[in-house]
C-alpha positions as CSV (number, residue, x, y, z in Angstrom):
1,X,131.5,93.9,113.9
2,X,129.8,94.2,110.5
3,X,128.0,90.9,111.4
4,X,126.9,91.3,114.4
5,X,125.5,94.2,113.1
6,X,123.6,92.7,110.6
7,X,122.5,89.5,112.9
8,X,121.3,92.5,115.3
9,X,119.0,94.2,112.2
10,X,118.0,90.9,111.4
11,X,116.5,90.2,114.9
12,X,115.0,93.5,115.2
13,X,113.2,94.2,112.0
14,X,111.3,90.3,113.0
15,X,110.7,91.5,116.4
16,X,108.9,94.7,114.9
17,X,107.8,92.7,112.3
18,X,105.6,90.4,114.4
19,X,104.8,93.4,116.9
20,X,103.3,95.5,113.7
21,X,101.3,92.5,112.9
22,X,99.3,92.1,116.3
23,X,98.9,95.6,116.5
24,X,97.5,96.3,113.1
25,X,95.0,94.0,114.1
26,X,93.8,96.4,117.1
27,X,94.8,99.6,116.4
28,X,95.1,101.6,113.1
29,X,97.5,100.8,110.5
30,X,98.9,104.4,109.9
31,X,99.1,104.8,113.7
32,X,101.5,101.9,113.3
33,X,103.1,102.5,110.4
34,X,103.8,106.0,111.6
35,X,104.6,105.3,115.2
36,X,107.0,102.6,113.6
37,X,109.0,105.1,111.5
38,X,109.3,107.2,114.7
39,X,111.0,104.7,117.0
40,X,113.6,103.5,114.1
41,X,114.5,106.9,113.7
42,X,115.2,107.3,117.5
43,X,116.9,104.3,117.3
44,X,119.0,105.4,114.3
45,X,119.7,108.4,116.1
46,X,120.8,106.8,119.5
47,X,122.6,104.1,117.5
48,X,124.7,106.5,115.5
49,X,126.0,108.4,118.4
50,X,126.7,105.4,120.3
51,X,128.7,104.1,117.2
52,X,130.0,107.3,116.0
53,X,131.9,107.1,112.4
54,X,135.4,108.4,112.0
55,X,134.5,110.3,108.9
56,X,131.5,110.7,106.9
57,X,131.8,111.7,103.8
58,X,128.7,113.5,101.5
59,X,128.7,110.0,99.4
60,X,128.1,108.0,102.7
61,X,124.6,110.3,103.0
């Protein structure tokens, strides 16, 4: 699981990557930038309650 994981990660940070890049170049970079932080945390978000933990601990914050 932890590898698909990570093979998923890999493929999306080059995907955004690439997409940042050739939107940079027509729009704003801090409208990127910030837009980009605001989908990976709804992505975080929807991807840690689809894959909820069976314990989280305060060192795992």
């Amino acid at each position: 699981m932890g590898a698909l994981l990570a093979l998923a990660s890999a493929a999306c940070y080059g995907v955004v990557d690439f997409a940042g890049g050739l939107l940079s170049r027509r729009v704003h970079f801090a409208v990127v930038t910030f837009l980009g932080q605001v989908g990976g945390l709804v992505f975080a978000v929807v991807a840690a309650l689809a894959l909820p933990a069976e314990g989280v601990q305060a060192v795992d914050l």
